[in-house]
C-alpha positions as CSV (number, residue, x, y, z in Angstrom):
1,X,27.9,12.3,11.9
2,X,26.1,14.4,9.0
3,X,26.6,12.5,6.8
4,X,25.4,8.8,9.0
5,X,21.8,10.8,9.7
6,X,21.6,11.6,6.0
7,X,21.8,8.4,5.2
8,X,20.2,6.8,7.7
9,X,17.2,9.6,7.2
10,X,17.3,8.4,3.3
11,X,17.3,4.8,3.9
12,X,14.6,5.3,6.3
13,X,12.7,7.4,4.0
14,X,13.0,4.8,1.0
15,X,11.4,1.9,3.7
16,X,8.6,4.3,4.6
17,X,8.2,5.0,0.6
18,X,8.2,2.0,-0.7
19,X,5.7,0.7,2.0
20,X,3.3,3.3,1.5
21,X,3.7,2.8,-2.3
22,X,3.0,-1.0,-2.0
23,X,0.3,-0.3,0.6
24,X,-1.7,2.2,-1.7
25,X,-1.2,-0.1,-4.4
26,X,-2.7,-2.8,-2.9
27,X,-5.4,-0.7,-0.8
28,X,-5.8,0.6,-4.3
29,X,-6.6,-3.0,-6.0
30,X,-8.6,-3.8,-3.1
31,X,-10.6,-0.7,-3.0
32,X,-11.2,-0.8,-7.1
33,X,-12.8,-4.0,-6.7
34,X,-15.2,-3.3,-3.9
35,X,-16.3,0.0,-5.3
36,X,-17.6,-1.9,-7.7
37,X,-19.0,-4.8,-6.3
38,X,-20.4,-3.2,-3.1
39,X,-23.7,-0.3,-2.9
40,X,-23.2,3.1,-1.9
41,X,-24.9,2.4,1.5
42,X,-22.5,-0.4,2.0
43,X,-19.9,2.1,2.2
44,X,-21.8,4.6,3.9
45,X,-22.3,2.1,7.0
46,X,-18.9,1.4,7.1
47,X,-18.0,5.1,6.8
48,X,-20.0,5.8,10.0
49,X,-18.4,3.0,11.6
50,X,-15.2,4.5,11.2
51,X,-15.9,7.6,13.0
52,X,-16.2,6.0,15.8
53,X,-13.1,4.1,15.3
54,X,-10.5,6.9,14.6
55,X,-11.2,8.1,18.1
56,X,-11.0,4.5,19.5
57,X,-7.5,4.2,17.8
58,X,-6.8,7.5,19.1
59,X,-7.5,6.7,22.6
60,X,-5.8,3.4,22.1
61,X,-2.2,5.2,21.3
62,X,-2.6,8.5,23.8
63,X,0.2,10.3,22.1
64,X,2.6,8.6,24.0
65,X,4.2,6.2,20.8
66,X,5.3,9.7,19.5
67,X,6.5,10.4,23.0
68,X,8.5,7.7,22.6
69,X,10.3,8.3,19.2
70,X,10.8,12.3,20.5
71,X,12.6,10.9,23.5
72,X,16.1,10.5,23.3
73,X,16.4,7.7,24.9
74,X,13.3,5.5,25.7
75,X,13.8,2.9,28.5
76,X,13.0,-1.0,28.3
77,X,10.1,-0.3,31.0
78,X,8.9,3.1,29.1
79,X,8.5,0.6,25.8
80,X,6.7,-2.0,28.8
81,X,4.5,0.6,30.4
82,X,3.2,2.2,27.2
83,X,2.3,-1.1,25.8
84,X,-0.2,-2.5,28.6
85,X,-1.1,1.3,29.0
86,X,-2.4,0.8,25.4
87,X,-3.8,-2.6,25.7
88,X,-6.0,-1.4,29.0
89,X,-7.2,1.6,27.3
90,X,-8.2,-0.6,24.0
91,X,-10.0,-3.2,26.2
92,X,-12.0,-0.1,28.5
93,X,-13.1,1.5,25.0
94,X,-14.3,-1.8,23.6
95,X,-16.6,-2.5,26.1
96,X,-18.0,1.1,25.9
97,X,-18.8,1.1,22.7
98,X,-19.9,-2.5,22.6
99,X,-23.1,-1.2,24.5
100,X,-23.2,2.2,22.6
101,X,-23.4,0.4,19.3
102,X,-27.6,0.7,19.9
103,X,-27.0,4.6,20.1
104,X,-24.7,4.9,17.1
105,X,-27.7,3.4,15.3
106,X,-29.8,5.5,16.4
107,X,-27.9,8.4,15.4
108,X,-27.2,7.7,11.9
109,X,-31.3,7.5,11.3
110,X,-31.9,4.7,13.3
111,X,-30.3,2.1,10.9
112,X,-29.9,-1.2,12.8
113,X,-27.3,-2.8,10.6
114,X,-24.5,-1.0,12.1
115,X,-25.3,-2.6,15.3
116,X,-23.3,-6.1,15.0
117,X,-21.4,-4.4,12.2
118,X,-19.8,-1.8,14.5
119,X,-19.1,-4.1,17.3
120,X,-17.1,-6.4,15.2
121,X,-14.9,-3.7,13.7
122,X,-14.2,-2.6,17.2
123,X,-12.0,-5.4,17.7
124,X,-9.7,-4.2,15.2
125,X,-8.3,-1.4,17.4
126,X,-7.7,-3.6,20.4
127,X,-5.6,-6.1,18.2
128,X,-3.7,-2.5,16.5
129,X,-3.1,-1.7,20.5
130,X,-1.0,-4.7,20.3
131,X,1.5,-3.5,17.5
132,X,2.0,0.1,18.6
133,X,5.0,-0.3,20.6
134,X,6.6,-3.1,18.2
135,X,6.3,-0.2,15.1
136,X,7.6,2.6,17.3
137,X,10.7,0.5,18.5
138,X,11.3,-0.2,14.6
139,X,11.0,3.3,14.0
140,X,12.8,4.8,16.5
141,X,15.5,2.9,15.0
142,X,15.4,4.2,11.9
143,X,14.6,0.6,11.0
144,X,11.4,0.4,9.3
145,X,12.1,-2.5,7.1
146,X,10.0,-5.0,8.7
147,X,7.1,-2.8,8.7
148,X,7.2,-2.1,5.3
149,X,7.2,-6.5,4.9
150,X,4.0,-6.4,7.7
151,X,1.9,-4.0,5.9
152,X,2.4,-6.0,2.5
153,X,1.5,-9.2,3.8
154,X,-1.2,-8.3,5.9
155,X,-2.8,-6.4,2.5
156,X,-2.5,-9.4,0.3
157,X,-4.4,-11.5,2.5
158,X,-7.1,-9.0,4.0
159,X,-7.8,-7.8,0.1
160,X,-8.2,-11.6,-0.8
161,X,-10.7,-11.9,2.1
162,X,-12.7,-8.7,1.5
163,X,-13.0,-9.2,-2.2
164,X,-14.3,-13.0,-1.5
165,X,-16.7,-11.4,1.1
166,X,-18.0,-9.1,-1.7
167,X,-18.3,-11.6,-4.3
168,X,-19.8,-13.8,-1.7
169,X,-22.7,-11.1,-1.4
170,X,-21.7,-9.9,2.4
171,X,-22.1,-6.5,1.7
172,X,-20.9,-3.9,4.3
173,X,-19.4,-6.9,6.3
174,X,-16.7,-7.7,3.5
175,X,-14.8,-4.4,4.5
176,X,-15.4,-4.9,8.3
177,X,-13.8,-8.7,7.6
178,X,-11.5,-7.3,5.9
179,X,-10.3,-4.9,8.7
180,X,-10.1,-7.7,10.9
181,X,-7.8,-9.6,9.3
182,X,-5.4,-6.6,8.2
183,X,-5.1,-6.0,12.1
184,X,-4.2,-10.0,13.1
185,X,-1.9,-10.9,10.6
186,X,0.3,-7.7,10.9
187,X,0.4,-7.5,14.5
188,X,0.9,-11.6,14.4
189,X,4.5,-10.5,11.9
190,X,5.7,-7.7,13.9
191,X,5.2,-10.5,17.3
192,X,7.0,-12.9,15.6
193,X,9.9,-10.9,13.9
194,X,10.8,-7.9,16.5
195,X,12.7,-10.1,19.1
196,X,11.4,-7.9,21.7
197,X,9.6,-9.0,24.4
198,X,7.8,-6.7,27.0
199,X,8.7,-6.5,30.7
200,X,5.7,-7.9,33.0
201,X,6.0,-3.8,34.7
202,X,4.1,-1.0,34.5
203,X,5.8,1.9,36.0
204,X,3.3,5.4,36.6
205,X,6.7,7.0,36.9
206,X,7.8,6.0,33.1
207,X,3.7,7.3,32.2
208,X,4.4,10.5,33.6
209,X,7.8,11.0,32.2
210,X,6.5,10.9,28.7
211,X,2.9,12.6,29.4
212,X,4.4,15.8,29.0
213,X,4.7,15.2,25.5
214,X,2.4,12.5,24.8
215,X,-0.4,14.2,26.4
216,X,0.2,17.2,24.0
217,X,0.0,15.1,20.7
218,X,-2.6,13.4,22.1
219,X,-4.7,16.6,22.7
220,X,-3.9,17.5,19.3
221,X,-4.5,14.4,17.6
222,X,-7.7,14.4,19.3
223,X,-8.9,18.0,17.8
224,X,-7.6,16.8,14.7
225,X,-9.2,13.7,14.3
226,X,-12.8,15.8,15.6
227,X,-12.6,17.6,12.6
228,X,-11.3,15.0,9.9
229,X,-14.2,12.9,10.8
230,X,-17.0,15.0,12.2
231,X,-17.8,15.9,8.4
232,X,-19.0,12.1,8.2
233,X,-21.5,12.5,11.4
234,X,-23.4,15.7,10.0
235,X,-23.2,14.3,6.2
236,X,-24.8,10.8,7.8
237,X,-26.9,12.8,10.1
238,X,-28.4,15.4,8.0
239,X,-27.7,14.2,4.2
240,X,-27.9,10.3,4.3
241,X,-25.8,7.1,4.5
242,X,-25.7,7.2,0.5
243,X,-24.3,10.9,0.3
244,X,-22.0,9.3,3.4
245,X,-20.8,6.8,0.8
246,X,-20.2,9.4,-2.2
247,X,-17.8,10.9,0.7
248,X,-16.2,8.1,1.7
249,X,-15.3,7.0,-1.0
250,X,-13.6,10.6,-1.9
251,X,-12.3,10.9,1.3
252,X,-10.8,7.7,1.2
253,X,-8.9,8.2,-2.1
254,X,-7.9,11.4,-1.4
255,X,-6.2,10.0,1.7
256,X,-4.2,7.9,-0.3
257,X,-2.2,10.7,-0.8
258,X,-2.4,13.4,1.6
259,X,-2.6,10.7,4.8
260,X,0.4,8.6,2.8
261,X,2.3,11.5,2.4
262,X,2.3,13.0,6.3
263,X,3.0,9.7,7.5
264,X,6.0,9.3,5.5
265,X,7.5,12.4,6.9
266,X,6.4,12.0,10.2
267,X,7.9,8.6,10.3
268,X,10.9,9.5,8.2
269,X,11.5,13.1,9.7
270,X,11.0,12.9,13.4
271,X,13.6,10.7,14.4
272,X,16.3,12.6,13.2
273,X,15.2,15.9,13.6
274,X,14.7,15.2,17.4
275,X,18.7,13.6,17.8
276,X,19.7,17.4,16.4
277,X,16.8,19.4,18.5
278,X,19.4,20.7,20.6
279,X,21.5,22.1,17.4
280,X,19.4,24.6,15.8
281,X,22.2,25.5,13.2
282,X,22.1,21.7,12.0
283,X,18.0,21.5,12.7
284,X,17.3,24.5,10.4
285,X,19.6,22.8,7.9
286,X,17.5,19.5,8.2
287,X,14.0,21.9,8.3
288,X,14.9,23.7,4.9
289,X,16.1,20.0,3.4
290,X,12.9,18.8,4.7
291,X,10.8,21.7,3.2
292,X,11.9,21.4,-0.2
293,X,12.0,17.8,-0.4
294,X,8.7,17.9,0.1
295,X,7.7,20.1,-1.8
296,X,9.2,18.6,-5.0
297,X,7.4,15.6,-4.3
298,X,4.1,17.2,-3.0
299,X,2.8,19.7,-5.7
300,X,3.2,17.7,-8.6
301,X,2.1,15.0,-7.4
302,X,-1.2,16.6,-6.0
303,X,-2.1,19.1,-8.7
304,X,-1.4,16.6,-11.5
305,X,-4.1,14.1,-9.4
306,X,-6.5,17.2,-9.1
307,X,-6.3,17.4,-13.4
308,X,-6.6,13.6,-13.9
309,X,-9.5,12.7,-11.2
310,X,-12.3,12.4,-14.0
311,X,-10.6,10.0,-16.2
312,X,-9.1,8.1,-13.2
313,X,-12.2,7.6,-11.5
314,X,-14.3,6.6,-15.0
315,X,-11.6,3.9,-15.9
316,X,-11.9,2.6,-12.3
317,X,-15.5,2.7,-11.8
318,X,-16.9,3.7,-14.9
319,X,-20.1,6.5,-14.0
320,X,-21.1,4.8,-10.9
321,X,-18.7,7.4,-8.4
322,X,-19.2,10.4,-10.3
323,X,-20.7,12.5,-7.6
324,X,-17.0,11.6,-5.7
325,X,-15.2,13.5,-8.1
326,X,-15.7,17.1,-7.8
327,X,-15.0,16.2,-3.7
328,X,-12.2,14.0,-4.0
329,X,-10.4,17.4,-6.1
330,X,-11.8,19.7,-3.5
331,X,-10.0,17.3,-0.5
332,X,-6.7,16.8,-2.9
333,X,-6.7,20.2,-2.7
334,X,-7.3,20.5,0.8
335,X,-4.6,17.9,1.5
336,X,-1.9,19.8,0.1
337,X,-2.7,22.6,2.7
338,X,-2.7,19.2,5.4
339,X,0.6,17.4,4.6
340,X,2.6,20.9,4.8
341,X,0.8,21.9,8.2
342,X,2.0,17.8,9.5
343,X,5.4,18.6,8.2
344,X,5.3,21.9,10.2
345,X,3.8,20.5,13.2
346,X,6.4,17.9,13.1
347,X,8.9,20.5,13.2
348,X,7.3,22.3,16.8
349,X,6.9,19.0,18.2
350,X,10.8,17.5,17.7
351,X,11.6,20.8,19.3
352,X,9.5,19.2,22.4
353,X,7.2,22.5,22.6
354,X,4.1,20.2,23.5
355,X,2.2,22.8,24.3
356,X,2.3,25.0,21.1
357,X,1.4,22.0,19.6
358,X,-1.9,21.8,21.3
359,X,-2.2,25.6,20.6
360,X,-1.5,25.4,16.7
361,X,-4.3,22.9,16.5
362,X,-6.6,24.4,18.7
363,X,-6.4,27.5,16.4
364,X,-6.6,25.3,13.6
365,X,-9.9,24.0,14.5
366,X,-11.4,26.9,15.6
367,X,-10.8,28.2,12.2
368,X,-12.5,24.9,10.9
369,X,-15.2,25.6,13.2
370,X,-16.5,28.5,11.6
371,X,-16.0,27.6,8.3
372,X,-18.3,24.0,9.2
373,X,-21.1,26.9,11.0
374,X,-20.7,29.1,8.1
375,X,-21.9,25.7,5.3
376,X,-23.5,24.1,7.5
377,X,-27.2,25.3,6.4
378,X,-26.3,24.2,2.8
379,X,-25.0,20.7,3.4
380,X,-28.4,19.5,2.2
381,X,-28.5,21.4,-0.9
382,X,-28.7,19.4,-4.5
383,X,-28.7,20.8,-7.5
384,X,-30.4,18.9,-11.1
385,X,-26.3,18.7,-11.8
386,X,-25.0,17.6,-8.4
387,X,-26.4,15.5,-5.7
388,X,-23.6,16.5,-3.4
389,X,-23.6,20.3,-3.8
390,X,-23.7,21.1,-0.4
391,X,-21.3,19.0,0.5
392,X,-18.8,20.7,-2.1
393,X,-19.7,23.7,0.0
394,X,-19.0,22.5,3.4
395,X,-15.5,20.9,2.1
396,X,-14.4,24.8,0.2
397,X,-15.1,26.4,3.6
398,X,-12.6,23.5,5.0
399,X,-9.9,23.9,2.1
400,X,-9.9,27.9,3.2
401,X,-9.9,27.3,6.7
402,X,-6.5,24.4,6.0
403,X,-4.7,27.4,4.3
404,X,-5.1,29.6,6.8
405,X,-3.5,27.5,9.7
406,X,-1.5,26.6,7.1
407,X,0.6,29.9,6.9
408,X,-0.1,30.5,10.7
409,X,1.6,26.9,11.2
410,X,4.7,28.2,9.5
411,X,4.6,31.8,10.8
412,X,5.1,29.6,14.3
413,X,7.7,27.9,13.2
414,X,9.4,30.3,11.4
415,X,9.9,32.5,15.1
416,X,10.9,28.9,16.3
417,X,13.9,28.3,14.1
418,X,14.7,31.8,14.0
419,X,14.5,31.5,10.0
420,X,11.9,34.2,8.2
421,X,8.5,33.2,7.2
422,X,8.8,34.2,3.9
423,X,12.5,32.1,3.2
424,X,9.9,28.9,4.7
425,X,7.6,29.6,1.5
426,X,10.3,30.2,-0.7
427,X,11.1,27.1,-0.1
428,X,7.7,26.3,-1.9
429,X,7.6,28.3,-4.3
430,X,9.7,27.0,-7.3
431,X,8.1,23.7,-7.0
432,X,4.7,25.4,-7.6
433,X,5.4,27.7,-10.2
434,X,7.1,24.4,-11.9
435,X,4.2,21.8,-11.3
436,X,1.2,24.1,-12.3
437,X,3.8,24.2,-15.4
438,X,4.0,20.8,-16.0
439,X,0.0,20.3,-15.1
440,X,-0.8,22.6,-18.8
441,X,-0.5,19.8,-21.3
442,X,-2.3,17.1,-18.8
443,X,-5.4,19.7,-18.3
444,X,-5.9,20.4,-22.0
445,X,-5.1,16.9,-23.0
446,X,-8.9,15.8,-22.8
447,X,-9.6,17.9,-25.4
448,X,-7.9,15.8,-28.0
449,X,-8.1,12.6,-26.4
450,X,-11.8,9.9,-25.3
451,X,-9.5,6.8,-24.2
452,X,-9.4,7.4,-20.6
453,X,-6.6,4.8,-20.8
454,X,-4.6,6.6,-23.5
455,X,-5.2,9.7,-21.6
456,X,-4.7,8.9,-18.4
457,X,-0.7,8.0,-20.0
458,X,-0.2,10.9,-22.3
459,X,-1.2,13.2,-19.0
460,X,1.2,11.2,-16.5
461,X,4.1,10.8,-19.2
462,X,3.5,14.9,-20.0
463,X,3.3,15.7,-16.3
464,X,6.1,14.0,-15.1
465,X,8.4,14.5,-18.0
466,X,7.9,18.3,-17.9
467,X,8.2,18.4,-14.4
468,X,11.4,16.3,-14.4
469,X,13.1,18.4,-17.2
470,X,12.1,21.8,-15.6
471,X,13.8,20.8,-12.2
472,X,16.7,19.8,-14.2
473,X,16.6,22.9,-16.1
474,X,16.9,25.0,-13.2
475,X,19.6,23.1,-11.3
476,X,17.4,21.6,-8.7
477,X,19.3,20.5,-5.9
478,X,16.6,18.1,-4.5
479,X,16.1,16.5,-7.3
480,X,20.1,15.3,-8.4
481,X,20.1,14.3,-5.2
482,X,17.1,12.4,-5.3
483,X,18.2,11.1,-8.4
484,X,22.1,10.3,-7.6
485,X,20.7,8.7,-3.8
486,X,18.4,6.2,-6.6
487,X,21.5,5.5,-8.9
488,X,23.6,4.7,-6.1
489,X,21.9,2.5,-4.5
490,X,21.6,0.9,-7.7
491,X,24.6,0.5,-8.5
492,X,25.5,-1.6,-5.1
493,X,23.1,-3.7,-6.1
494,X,24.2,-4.4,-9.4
495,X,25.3,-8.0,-10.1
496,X,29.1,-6.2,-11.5
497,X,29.8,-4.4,-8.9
């Protein structure tokens, strides 16, 4: 039975790996393209579009899709009933903020052009409504194979579309474009592939079942999503749409990781996690597996981004971003602090304690609170060096505030599992100690070295090489059997076996 989940969990965790790999990549491609073709302000509108849109897609889902995957065993009409739940909800919120678009406008200093722009991106979270359900089923599974195919697809062709929209001079409405089209053609794949067909039911007694959980990671999502987006409204309001787009563009490549990252786990590590929630000898074994695998992949992979940002960004977009840099460290940094409080959180909420949930990130934002009051009077401020030095401010008091609820996170947990806080940061610890390691040559590398693309190699060859030998050095356990899961897996596939 171990041994099935393990490999099932690693199978499942390859799938969600590789399609988060292929996705960035692409995204990646896309992104590199239009950062160079498209203004500041063009991402700036589209930036405080997307406010507006988390919470839509928020709204849209409710919570209850995780509901689903935490319940053990989800019914034909709980799949049915959350489905048109989600598809009512999308259609109500569309035609709210179809006539709130003038007042969205307003807000953002009165700009007019995100009037038609906002009201065509809306439509992209009423056509995700539709695919909820379908990537829950898959995932629920453990099958997450056809998701992976979905996302790829859907990338190749929006990115072809948005970078013809750029060339084609559309501006802002390249990425909104874009966004459309990523949202049809993967919902079309998943429709066409699942075999699954919804029930013509809605039951309020299958709604209710799950709201005791779905309402709690709703509630939390919601908090959340207030305070990874409400930097965007003040930075619009108070700064200016091309500060906004200096942000957004550091925000969005920071997310690459940290947002890649949580998602992998969550999708990966939920499923089996809750089919042992009622075990806690086997769930603290899966919790301290869980830790350390992520933190193998985690820290390197972070702090060796954080020492690399200037060249990446200047082989990318030559000077044209460089206000983004010194944030897009800052959030890397801030995302470290993120992914292990989603891998925590993901812990409390297999063990179905809703309501903690709602609590950890209630306390979570109330520390973000203060730290947002405490920078808020300097999110103006520029210096003759940085055009953006208030918002470096206002994202430090955020990084302090993430490693805060950070340990508190795990403190909860750690009483939860009945397994000491400080064996949870042990668990951390070694893969720290050995990535800051591995991160010395990479940070003095500049210093002998003007190619950005020789350096950008020597750094990631160093990093990774290091890293690689020092785990091997010290008998990592993760890591031979990261590396043996790899070989294996090879191997079947070899043409002589």
């Amino acid at each position: 039975m171990d041994d099935n989940l393990k490999l099932r969990t690693a199978n499942t965790v390859k799938w969600n790996a590789l399609d988060r790999i292929l996705s960035q990549v692409l995204y990646a491609v896309t992104g590199i393209v239009l950062a160079n073709i498209l203004s500041e302000e063009d991402f700036g509108l589209v930036g405080a579009i997307l406010v507006f849109q988390a919470f839509a897609n928020l709204f849209v889902d409710s919570g209850f899709s995780s509901a689903l995957i935490q319940k053990k065993s989800p019914t034909e009409t709980d799949y049915s009933t959350v489905l048109w739940f989600n598809i009512g909800i999308a259609a109500i919120l569309y035609g709210i903020l179809w006539f709130a678009a003038p007042l969205i406008a307003q807000f953002f200093q009165g700009d007019t052009r995100l009037i038609p722009l906002s009201r065509v991106m809306f439509l992209s979270f009423i056509i995700n409504a539709t695919a909820i359900v379908q990537t829950n089923r898959l995932m629920k599974r453990m099958d997450v194979k056809m998701i992976a195919i979905s996302n790829t697809i859907a990338l190749i062709v929006s990115g072809g579309v948005g970078i013809w929209l750029a060339i084609a001079g559309y501006g802002a409405w390249a990425i909104v474009w874009q966004t459309i089209t990523l949202a049809v053609i993967k919902s079309a794949i998943l429709w066409l592939t699942s075999h699954w067909k919804p029930k013509a039911v809605f039951s309020g007694e299958s709604l209710r079942g799950i709201f005791k959980v779905g309402s709690g990671v709703m509630l939390t999502s919601f908090l959340n999503t207030v305070f990874l987006n409400i930097y965007s409204f003040f930075i619009g309001n108070r700064v200016g749409l091309r500060q906004l787009g200096y942000f957004t563009q550091a925000d969005k490549w920071s997310k690459m990781g940290s947002a890649s990252l949580s998602q992998i786990l969550t999708s990966s590590f939920l499923a089996p996690l809750s089919a042992v929630q009622d075990d806690r000898e086997r769930f603290n074994r899966l919790v301290v597996k869980m830790n350390r695998f992520t933190a193998y992949i985690l820290f390197p992979s972070f702090i060796l981004l954080i020492v690399m940002a200037e060249p990446i960004f200047h082989l990318l977009f030559g000077t044209k971003w460089d206000p983004s840099i010194v944030l897009f460290q800052i959030l890397l940094l801030r995302g470290i602090f993120t992914v292990v409080s989603s891998l925590y959180s993901n812990y409390i909420l297999a063990l179905g304690k809703a309501k903690m949930l709602v609590a950890m990130e209630i306390l979570r934002d109330g520390v973000a609170i203060a730290a947002l009051i405490a920078s808020l009077p300097y999110i103006a401020l520029t210096t003759p060096a940085s055009v953006v030095f208030g918002i470096e401010i206002l994202l430090w008091g955020q990084t302090a505030a993430a490693a805060l609820t950070c340990i508190v996170t795990m403190a909860v947990v750690a009483r939860h599992t009945r397994r000491s806080l400080w064996l949870h940061i042990f668990d951390n610890v070694p893969y720290i100690a050995l990535a800051i390691i591995a991160a010395v040559i990479p940070f003095f590398a500049p210093c002998y070295i003007d190619n950005n693309v020789v350096l950008l190699a020597v750094q990631a060859a160093a990093g990774a090489g290091v890293y690689f030998i020092l785990n091997r050095l010290f008998n990592s356990k993760i890591q031979k059997e990261a590396v043996a899961y790899v070989t294996s897996r090879f191997r079947k596939k070899s043409p002589s076996k």
